[in-house]
N, C-alpha and C positions, 0 to 999 in steps of 0.2 A: 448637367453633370459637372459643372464648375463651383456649383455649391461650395465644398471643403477648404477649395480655396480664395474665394472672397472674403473681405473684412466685412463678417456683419456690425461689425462695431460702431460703424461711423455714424455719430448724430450729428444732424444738420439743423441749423436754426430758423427761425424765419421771420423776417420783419411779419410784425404782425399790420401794418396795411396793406402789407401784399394779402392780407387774406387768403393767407395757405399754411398749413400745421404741418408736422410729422407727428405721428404717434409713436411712442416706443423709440424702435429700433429703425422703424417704417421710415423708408427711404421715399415713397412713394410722393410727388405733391398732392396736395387735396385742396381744393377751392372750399373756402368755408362757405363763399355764398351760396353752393351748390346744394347746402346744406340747411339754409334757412328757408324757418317757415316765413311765409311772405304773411307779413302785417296786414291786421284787417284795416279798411280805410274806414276812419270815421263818420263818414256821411253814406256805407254802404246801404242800399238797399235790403231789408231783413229776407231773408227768407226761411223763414219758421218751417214751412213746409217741408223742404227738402232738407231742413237739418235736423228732423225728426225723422225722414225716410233715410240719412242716415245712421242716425240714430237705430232705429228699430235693425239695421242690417249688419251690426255688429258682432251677433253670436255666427254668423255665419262667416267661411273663411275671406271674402273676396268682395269690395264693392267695385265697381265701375263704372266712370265717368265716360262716356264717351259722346263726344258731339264737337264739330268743326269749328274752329277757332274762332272766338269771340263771345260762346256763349258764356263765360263765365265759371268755367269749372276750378279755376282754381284759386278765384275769391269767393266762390263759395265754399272750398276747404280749408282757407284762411277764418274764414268767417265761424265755420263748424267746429276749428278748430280750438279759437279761442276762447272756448268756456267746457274744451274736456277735460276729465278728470284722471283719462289715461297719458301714460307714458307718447309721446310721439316723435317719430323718428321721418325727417324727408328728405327724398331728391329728388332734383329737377335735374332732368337727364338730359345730355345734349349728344349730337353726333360722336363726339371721341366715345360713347359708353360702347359705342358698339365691340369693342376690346374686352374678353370676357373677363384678363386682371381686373384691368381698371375697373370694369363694371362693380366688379364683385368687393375689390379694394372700396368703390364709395360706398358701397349698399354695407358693408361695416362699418364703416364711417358715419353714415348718417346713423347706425342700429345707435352707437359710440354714443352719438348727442343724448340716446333717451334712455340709457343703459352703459354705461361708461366701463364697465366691464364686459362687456361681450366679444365676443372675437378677436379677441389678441391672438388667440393660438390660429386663426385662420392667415388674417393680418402677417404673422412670421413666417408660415408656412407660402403666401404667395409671393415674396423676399426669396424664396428662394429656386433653383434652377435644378432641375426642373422642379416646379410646385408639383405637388400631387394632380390629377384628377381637378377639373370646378365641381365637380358631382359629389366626391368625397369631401372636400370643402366644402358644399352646403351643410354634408351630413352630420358634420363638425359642426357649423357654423348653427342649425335646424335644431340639433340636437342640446344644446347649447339655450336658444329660445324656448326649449321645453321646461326646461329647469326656473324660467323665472319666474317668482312670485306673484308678479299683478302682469295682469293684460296690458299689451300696448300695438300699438295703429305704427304702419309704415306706409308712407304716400309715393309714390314713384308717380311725379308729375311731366308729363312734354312724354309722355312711353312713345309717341310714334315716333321719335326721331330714332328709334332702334329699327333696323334693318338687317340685321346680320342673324343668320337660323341660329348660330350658337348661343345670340344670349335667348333668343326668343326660345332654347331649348331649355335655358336656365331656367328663366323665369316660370315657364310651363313648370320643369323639375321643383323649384318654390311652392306655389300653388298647390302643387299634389301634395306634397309632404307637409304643410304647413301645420304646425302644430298650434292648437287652439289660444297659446301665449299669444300669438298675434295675429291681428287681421290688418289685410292686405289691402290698399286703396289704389287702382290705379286712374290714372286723369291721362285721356287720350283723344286725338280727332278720330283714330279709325281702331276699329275693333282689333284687339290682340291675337297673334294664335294661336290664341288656349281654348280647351275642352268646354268653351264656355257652355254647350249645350248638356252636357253632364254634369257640369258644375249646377246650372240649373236644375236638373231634374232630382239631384242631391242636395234641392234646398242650400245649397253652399255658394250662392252670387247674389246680391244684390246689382240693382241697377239704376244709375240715372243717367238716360239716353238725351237727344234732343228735343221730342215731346217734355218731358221734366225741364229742362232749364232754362225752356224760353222763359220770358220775364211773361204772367198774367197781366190782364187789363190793368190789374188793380197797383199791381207791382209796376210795371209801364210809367202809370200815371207818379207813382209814387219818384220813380227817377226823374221823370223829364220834367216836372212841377215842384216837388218838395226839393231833390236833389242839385237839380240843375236850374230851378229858378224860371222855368219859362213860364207859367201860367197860361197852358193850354187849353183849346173848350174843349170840351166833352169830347166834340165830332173828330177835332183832330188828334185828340188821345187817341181814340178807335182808330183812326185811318192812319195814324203812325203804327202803333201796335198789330193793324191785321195787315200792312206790308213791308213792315221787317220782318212779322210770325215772331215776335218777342227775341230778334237775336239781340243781345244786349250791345254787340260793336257796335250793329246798325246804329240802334236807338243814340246812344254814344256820342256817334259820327253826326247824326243828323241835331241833335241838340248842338253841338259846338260849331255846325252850321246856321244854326237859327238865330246863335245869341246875338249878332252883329243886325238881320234881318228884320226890318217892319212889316214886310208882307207873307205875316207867318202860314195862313192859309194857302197863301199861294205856294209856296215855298212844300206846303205837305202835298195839293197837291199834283205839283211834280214830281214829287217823291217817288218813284217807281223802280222796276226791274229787278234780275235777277242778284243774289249776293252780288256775283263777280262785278258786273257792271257799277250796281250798288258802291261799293270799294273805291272804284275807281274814281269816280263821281264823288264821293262825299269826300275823300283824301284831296282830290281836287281843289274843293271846296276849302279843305280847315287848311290844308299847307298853303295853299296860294294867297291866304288872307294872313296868314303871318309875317311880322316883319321881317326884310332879307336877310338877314344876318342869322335869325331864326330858324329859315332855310336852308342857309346854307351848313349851318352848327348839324341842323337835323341829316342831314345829306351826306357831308363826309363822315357823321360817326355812324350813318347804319352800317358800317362795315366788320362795327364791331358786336359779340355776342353780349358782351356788358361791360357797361361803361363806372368808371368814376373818374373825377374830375382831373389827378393826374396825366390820366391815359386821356382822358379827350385833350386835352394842351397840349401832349407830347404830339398827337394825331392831326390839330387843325394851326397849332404855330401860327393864332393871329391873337395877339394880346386885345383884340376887339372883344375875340367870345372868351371873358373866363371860364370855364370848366365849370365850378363851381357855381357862381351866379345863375347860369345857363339852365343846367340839369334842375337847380330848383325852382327857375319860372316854367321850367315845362314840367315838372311835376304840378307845381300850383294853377297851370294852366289847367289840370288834367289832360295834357297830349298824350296819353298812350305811353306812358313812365311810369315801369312797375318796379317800387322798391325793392332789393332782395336784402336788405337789412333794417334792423331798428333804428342804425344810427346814420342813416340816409349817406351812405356812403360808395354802395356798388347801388347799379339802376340796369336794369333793360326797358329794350322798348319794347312793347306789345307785339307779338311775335307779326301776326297780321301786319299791323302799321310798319314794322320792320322790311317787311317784303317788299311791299309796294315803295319805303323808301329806297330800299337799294334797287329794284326793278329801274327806278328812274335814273340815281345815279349812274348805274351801266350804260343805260342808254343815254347818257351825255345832257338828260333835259340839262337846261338854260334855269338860272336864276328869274326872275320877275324884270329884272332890269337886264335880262338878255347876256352877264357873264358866266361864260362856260364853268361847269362846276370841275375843281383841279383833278389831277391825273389821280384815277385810284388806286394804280399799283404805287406811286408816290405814298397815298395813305398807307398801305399795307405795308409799305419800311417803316413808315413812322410807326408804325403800331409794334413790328417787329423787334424794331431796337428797343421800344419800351418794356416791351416783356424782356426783350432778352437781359436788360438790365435790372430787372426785379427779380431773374434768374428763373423766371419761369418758362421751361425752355419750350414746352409742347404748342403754348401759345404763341411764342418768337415763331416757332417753325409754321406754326399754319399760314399766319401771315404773311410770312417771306413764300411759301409755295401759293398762296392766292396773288402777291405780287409776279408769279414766274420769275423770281430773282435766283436762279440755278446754283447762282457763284455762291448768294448768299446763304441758301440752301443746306448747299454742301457745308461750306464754314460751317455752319451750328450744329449740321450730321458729326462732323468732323471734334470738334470742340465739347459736343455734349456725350460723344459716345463712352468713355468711359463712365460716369457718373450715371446715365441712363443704363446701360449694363450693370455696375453694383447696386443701382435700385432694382435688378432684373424688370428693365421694362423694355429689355431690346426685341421681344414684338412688335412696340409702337412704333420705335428708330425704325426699325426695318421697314413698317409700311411707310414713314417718309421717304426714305432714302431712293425708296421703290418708283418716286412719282419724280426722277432727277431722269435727266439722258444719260444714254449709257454709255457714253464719250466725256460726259464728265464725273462720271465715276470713275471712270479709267486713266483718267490726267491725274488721282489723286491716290496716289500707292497707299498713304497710312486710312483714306475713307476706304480704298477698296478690302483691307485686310479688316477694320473692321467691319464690313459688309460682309466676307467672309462670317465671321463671328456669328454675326446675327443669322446668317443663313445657317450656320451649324446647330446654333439654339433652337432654330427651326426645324430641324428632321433632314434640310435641304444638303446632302453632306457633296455632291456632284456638284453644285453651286458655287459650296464654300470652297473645292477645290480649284475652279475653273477664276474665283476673287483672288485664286492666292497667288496664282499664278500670273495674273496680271500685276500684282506687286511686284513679284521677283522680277520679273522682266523689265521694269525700271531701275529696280538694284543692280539689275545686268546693266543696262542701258548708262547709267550714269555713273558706276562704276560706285557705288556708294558702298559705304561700308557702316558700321554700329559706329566705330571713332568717330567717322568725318566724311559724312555723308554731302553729295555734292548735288547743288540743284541746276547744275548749268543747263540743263536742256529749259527751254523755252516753256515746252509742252506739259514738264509736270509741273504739279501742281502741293506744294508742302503748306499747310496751315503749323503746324504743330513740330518744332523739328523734333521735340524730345521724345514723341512716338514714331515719329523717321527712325531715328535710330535705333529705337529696339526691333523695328521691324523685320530682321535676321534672326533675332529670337523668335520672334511674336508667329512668324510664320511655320516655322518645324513645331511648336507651343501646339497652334491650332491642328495643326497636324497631326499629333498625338493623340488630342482628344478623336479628331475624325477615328482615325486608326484604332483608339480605343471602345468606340461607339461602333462600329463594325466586328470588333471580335478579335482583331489582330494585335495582339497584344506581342508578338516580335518587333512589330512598328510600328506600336507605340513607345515602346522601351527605346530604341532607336531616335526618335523622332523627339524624345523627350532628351536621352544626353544632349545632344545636336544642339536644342533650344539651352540649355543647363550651360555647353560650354560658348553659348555665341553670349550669352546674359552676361553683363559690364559687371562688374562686384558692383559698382557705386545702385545698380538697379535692384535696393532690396526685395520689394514686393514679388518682384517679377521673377529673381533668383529664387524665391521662398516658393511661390508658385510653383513655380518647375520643379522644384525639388519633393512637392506633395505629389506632382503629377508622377513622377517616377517614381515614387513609393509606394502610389493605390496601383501602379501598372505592375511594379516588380511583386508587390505585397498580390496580385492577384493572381501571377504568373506561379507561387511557390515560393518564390527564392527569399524567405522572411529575413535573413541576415543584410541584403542588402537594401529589402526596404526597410528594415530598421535605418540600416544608417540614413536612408534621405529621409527620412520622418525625424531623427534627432539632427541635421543640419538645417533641415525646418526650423525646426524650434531653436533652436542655437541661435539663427539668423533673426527670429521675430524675437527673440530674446532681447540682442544687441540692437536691434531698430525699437527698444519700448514697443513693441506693439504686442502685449502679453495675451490678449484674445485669441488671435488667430496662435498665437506660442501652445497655447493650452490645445486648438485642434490638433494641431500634429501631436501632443501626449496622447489623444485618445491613440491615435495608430500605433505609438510605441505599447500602449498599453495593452492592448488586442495583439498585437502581435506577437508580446512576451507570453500572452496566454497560450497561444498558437500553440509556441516550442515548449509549453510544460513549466512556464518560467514563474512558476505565480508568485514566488517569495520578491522577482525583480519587479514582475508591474504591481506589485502592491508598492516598493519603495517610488517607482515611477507613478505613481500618483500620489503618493506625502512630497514627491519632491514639484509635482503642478502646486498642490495645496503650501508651499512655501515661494510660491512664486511675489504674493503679495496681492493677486486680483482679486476684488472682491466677488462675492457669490454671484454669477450670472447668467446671462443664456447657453454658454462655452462649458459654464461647468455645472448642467442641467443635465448636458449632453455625455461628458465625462462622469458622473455621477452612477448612470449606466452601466456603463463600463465596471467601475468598483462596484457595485452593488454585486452582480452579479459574481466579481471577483469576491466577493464574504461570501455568497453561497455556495461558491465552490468549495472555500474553505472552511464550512459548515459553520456557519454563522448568520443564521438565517435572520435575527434579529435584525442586524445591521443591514444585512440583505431589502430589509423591508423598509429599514430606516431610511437609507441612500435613494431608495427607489420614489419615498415620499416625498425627500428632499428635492428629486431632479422634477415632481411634477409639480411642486410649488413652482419649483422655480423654470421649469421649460416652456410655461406659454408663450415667455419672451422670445423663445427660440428663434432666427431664422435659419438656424440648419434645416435642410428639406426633410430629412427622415427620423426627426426627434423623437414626433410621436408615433410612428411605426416600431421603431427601436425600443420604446418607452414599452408599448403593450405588450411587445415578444418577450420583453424581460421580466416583464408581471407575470405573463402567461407563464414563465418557465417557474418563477416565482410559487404561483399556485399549483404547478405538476409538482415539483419538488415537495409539497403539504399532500400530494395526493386528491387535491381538489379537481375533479379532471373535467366535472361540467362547466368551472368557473374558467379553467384555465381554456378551455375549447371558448369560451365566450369572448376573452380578451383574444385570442388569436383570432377570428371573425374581427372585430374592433382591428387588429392590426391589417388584416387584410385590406381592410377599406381603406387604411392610409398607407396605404403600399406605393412607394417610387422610388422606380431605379434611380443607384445612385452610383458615384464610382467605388465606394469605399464594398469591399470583399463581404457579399455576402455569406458567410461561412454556412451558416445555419437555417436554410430555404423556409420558409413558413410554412410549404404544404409539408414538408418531409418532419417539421417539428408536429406539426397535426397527427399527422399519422403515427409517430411514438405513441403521442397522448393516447391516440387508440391503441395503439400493442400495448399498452403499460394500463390501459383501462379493461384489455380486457377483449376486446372489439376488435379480435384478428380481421374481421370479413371485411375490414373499412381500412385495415391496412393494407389487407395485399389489392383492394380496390385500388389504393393510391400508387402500388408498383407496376398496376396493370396499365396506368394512367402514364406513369414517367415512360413506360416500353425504356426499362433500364437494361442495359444486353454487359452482363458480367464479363465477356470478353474483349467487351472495346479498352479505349488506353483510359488509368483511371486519372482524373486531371484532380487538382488539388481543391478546384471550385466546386469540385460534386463530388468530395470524401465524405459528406458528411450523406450523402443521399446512399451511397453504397454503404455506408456503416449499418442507415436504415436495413438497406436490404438483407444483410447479413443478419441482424438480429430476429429480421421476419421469417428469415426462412427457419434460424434457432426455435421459435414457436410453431411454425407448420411442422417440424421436427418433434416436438413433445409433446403435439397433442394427435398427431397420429403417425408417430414412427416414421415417417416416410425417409428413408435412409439417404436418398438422394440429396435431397433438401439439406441435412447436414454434411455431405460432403459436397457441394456446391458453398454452401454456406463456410466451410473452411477452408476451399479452396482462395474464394474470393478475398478471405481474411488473408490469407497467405499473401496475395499480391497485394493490397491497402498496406500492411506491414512494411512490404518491402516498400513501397512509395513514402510511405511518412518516414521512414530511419534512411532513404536518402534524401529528403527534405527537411531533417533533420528537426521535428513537427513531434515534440517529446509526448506535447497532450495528446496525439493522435495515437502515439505508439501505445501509451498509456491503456487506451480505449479499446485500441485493438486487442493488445493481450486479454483482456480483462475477457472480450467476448469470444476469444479463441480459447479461453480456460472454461467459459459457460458452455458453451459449443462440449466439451469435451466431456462435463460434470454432465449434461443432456442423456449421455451414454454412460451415465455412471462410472467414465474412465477418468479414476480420481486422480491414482498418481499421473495422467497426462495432464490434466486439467488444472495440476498445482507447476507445472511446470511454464507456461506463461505467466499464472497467476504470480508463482514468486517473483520474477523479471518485475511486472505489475507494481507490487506491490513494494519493491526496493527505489524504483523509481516515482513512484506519488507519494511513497513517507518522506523523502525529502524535502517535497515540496508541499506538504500538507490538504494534500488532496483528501474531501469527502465525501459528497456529495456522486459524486463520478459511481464512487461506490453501492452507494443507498440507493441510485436510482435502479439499481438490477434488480433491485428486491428478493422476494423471498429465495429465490435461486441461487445470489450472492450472502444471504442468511444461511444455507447449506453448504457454501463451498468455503468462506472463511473459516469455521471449527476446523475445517479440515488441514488448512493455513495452520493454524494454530497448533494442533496436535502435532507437526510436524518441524514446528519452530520456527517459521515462516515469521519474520517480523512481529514477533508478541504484542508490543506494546502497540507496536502502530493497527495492529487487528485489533485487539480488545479494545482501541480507540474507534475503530468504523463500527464495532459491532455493537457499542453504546450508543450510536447515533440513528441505528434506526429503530421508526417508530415500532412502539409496543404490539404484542400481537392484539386483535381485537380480542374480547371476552366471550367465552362461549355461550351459545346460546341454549337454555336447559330444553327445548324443546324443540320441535322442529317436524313438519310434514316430509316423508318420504317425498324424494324428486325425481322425475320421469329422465332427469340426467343426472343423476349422483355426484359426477363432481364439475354442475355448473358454475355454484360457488366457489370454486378453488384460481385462485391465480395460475397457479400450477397444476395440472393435474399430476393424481400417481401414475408411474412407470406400470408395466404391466408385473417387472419382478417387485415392486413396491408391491402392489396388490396383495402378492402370493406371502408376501413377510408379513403383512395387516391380518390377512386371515388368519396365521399362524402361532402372531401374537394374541390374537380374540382367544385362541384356543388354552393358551397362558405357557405355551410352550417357552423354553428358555433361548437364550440366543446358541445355545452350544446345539441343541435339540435341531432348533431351525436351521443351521447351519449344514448338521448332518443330512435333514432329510431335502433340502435345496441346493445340495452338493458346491457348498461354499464354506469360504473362511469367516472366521467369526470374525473378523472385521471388518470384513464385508457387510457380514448382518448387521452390525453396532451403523456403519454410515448410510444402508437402508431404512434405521429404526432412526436417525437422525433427521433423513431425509422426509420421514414419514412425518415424524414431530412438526417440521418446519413448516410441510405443505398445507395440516391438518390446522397448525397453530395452536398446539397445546405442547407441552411439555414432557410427558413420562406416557407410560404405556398404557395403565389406567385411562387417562382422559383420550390419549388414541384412540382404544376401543369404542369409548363412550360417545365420541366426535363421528367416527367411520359410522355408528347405528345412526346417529342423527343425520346423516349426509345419503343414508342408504345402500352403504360400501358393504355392509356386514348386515348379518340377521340377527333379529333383537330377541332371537331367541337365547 
């Protein structure tokens, strides 16, 4: 809900040996080696077979690799992969994936490598607080890989290290939707929990298990002779291959034990036991014949998940083992060093050989010459500091919580929480911070409030209160103030003092939001001054912040005068700080808001005057684009309307505002109602539905309540009043300004259950309610609203054929939108408002500005020369006839004159004349001739 007002502006650079990018706007860090396909090794053993079985399993959605570590699953998809002709995209996945951003962040990431356009719009959307849905994000992200040209392959390699139901719910959600653009590979020790038994039986999995990847005789021989140089006999080919059962670590392990050995027979056969044992035993064997130093290099860095030569120095600080030197005699060694780049620069070790090294490490083994191996939370700072000085902070942190370093912990909780909060990654902060005691969370007032934070991002609003409160009561305690804040107590704990000091603000800040995210918008408004006047002037961001905060709170409370002014001291403020991005989001507020009150000649200059700011075209004015678009259709300008709207989705993939593309399809959708398109426009609001997320900014215009127009104006009452029976909307509760536009709905429906069977109730319920909606928007002082109101208290009134009532809102109406060049407002009543303007007119009602609405709507259709009688006469009619229309249709069939009709319907002849208007309009023809001719073809009249 802090979306509006973060800068999504900021790009951050990156050394590129740190081996991390931003995309875009993408705040996010990204490990490039997470992302490389691992090179095939030039002395690999072929395997023809199974790169033909995968091969063959390609039209199908899904392969999978599954068999326990060391069979080889992922050099033989290096291996497979290097002579395809598809596109290919990979990641090797580690514990952090279990984070469903993150996850979702890399799985665009690696799409990126093979497809450099795909998911940006996903990309900005999880930038932002809250993102949508991961579900509708796929659907975007799925739908997206439908669209492209040639097939391509995604690998998700190491999947077991996922453990968390949510992504494994992702992944399942993948799988099922996968559209035929790509097939899915995954490489795993243990089976996924997907439908795999369905997936089968729909032909849609392939497999290679552990039967497939052991290494054959022939394969066997082909490593441990041609590759590895032993020159085995026959016998012990066999008796190695049938007890490893072709696991290729085994085979591996037990060659790099042999090469040193003369007594090769003897040596096989000992060879015995199960995997586990196995492991133990041949690791025995190749580390303990290395030399110490070799040892020791290999020992203190299994602590890390991948190594390059900087970080190993930073880690083992003996100028004995260069880094460099090192890593490339144990790749030439072949120890269990798997490059993850071409330019041999990041490496892991063999996740296996990994284990078993750190298994020992923990356990204190001894070097060969009997010196203790050093302290390994000692390593885990060394490793710490190194990341955190590459500014990669997620790695700093783990290492510092595997050292148990609390203090150090906290610092970099403390130190990185801003910057992890505007890349909204404060789910991850939060499960760090989680694994600290809770006594030194509490020593540190600016950690605790941001803990606060992150627990409020999280749903946790009891949490974030119980954090805040533990600040304030050191601000109690030390008497501290925003000026000059004092740390004489012993016990707290300040890394940061410039976020000390705002802490007076930062606390009523967070407070607002809670209050906001609850409903209580009295204390939000409250809770928001409070932060606005404890905020230093010299604190622009944070002044700007608070100032939108109290403009989406006042702007949703009603009171639009004064959330204009904190939306334009917003923008004032980002003005004078250059920071014209976030300047432009507070115009979208001024400019919705001037719509609000009726203003539309002011938010049209209030957007020439964003477009004079100087920013070039961006994500900021994607968003704002919106706004105006829809501002030209109001002012019947549909062109431009269509223009702006194409412009904002060129340009809004880059968005990270959270509800671009929500806002983006509601306005398309109204876009196509406005053309009368009502199946296209129902298709984009579905599409907006899916990227639906609460946000703070006022939703005026509900989605389901715009659906349901679309039905009354299509036609489809039974799907409207379904949606009232849905709201259980109760006309005499108080009507609040967030749900005027749902009561307008209801008002207009009950106007159609009214014409099309009289039911007299329905329209005085219907004009009661308008009565009170009136009086709420002219003291809200909500011009568009009053506008709206009249408009359907004068249709309301024309319903009942009571014209001179029905012109008397209408005039109010219509003095008030010729000013401000309302049209659209107009056209959308349709044929109803096609019969009640002449009437305007003939009475003098605004001429020019009537003959102006009444050029803008569409033509009638052309009648059609023929037509079957209909079992409902006038199902075709938008409108049907009144029942006294009927009796003047017959009347006229008979060629009677209006004076005629008049007398025997004991009415005034001008009465007949707006009946025979009436009649015209419904019919869609013009003079009394085509009347008749139209009433036979509908079935109203006898064609006799």
């Amino acid at each position: 809900m802090k979306l509006a007002l973060r800068d999504p502006s900021g790009l951050v650079s990156a050394d590129p040996d740190q081996h991390v990018f931003y995309n875009g706007t993408m705040l996010t860090p990204v490990l490039t080696t997470k992302l490389f396909i691992p090179p095939p090794r030039p002395n690999a053993v072929p395997r023809a077979r199974l790169i033909a079985r995968l091969n063959e399993g390609l039209y199908r959605k899904l392969t999978l690799l599954s068999a326990p570590a060391g069979f080889g699953k992922t050099m033989l998809l290096s291996q497979w992969l290097a002579d395809c002709a598809r596109p290919v995209a990979w990641l090797t996945l580690d514990s952090a994936d279990n984070d469903p951003t993150l996850f979702l962040t890399y799985l665009v990431a690696a799409l990126q490598t093979a497809v450099p356009t795909i998911g940006v719009e996903v990309l900005g959307a999880l930038q932002a607080r809250p993102h949508p849905p991961i579900e509708t994000l796929l659907f975007t992200l799925l739908n997206e890989i439908a669209t492209l040209p040639q097939q391509a392959i995604l690998v998700l390699d190491d999947h077991h290290v996922l453990d968390a139901s949510a992504i494994h719910k992702t992944v399942a959600f993948l799988v099922e939707h996968l559209p035929p653009q790509l097939h899915l590979v995954i490489a795993t020790r243990e089976d996924p929990p997907l439908p795999l038994a369905r997936l089968r039986a729909r032909d849609q999995l392939s497999e290679l298990r552990v039967a497939d990847m052991r290494f054959t005789p022939s394969e066997a021989a082909t490593f441990l002779n041609q590759i590895m140089h032993l020159s085995l006999a026959a016998e012990d080919l066999s008796a190695l291959e049938r007890r490893t059962e072709g696991w290729i670590a085994g085979l591996q392990l037990a060659a790099l034990s042999m090469r040193e050995r003369e007594d090769i027979p003897g040596f096989v056969r000992a060879f015995a036991g199960d995997n586990r044992y196995v492991v133990e035993y041949l690791t025995e064997e190749v580390v303990q014949r290395l030399p110490e130093h070799i040892q020791r290099f290999l020992l203190q860095t299994a602590i890390l998940e991948r190594l390059c030569a900087p970080l190993c120095d930073a880690v083992l600080h003996d100028p004995d083992l260069p880094g460099q030197a090192t890593l490339e005699y144990l790749e030439h060694a072949n120890l269990f060093l798997v490059p993850l780049d071409s330019e041999r620069h990041w490496y892991r070790y063999h996740q296996l050989f990994a284990d078993v090294l750190r298994q020992q490490l923990y356990q204190g083994h001894a070097t060969r010459s009997g010196e203790a191996v050093g302290d390994v939370a000692e390593l885990h700072i060394r490793a710490s500091v190194w990341y955190e000085q590459q500014g990669l902070e997620r790695e700093a942190f783990q290492h510092a919580a595997a050292a148990n370093d609390s203090a150090r912990v906290a610092r970099l909780a403390e130190q990185s929480w801003q910057g992890m909060d505007r890349s909204f990654q404060s789910a991850m902060w939060l499960a760090w911070v989680r694994q600290l005691p809770d006594a030194v969370i509490r020593a540190r007032p600016v950690l605790s409030t941001q803990y606060a934070w992150a627990l409020m991002d999280n749903g946790d609003l009891d949490g974030c209160e119980a954090r805040l409160r533990d600040s304030e009561r050191w601000l109690e305690k030390t008497g501290a103030t925003a000026a000059q804040p004092q740390t004489s107590s012993d016990e707290m704990v300040v890394v940061d003092r410039e976020q000390f000091q705002a802490l007076p603000a930062m606390i009523p800040f967070a407070r607002a939001y809670t209050a906001q995210t609850r409903g209580d918008l009295a204390a939000a408004a409250r809770y928001a001054a409070l932060a606005l006047n404890r905020t230093p002037e010299s604190h622009t961001i944070l002044r700007a912040q608070t100032s939108a905060l109290l403009g989406l709170i006042t702007w949703a409370s009603g009171d639009l005068e004064a959330a204009y002014r904190a939306f334009a001291d917003w923008v004032e403020q980002m003005r004078q700080a250059g920071n014209l991005e976030l300047a432009l989001v507070g115009i979208f507020g001024l400019i919705e808001i001037r719509v609000t009150q009726g203003r539309l000649r002011d938010a049209v200059r209030v957007y020439r005057q964003a477009q004079q700011l100087g920013l070039e075209q961006g994500p900021i004015t994607a968003y704002l684009d919106i706004s105006y678009a829809l501002l030209c259709l109001e002012l019947g300008d549909r062109e431009a309307a269509a223009h702006y709207l194409q412009q904002s989705r060129q340009l809004g993939a880059r968005t990270a505002l959270v509800d671009w593309a929500y806002r983006w399809y509601m306005a398309q959708a109204r876009l196509k109602e406005a053309a009368e398109e009502w199946d296209a426009a129902l298709d984009l609001l579905d599409e907006a539905r899916r990227r639906y997320v609460r946000n703070p900014v006022p939703d005026l215009r509900p989605l389901e309540a715009v659906t349901a127009r679309v039905y009354l104006r299509q036609g489809r009452l039974d799907h409207a009043l379904a949606w009232v029976r849905e709201r259980g909307l109760d006309e005499g509760e108080q009507l609040t300004f967030l749900r005027e536009y749902e009561y307008l709905m209801l008002a207009r429906v009950r106007i159609v259950v009214y014409r099309r069977d009289r039911d007299a109730r329905s329209l005085v319920d219907a004009l009661a309610l308008l009565a009170r909606l009136l009086q709420a928007a002219e003291a809200g002082a909500r011009t568009g609203s009053v506008i709206e109101i009249l408009v359907l208290q004068s249709l309301a009134h024309a319903a009942r054929d009571d014209f001179p009532q029905a012109l008397v809102p209408l005039k109010r109406a219509l003095t008030l939108a010729g000013s401000e060049g309302y049209v659209q407002l107009f056209v959308d009543e349709g044929p109803p408002m096609v019969r009640l303007l002449p009437e305007a007119l003939a009475n003098g009602l605004e001429p020019t500005y009537v003959r102006r609405l009444l050029a803008a709507f569409p033509p009638a259709e052309p009648e059609q020369p023929t037509a079957l009688p209909l079992s409902d006469p006038e199902a075709t009619l938008v409108d049907p006839l009144s029942e006294r229309e009927r009796e003047v249709l017959h009347l006229i069939a008979e060629g009677l004159s209006n004076q005629t009709i008049a007398a025997r319907l004991y009415l005034s002849v001008h009465t007949v004349k707006v009946h025979a208007r009436n009649i015209y309009a419904k019919l869609g023809v013009t003079n009394r001739t085509q009347a008749v001719a139209r009433g036979r073809v509908l079935g109203l009249l006898s064609r006799a």
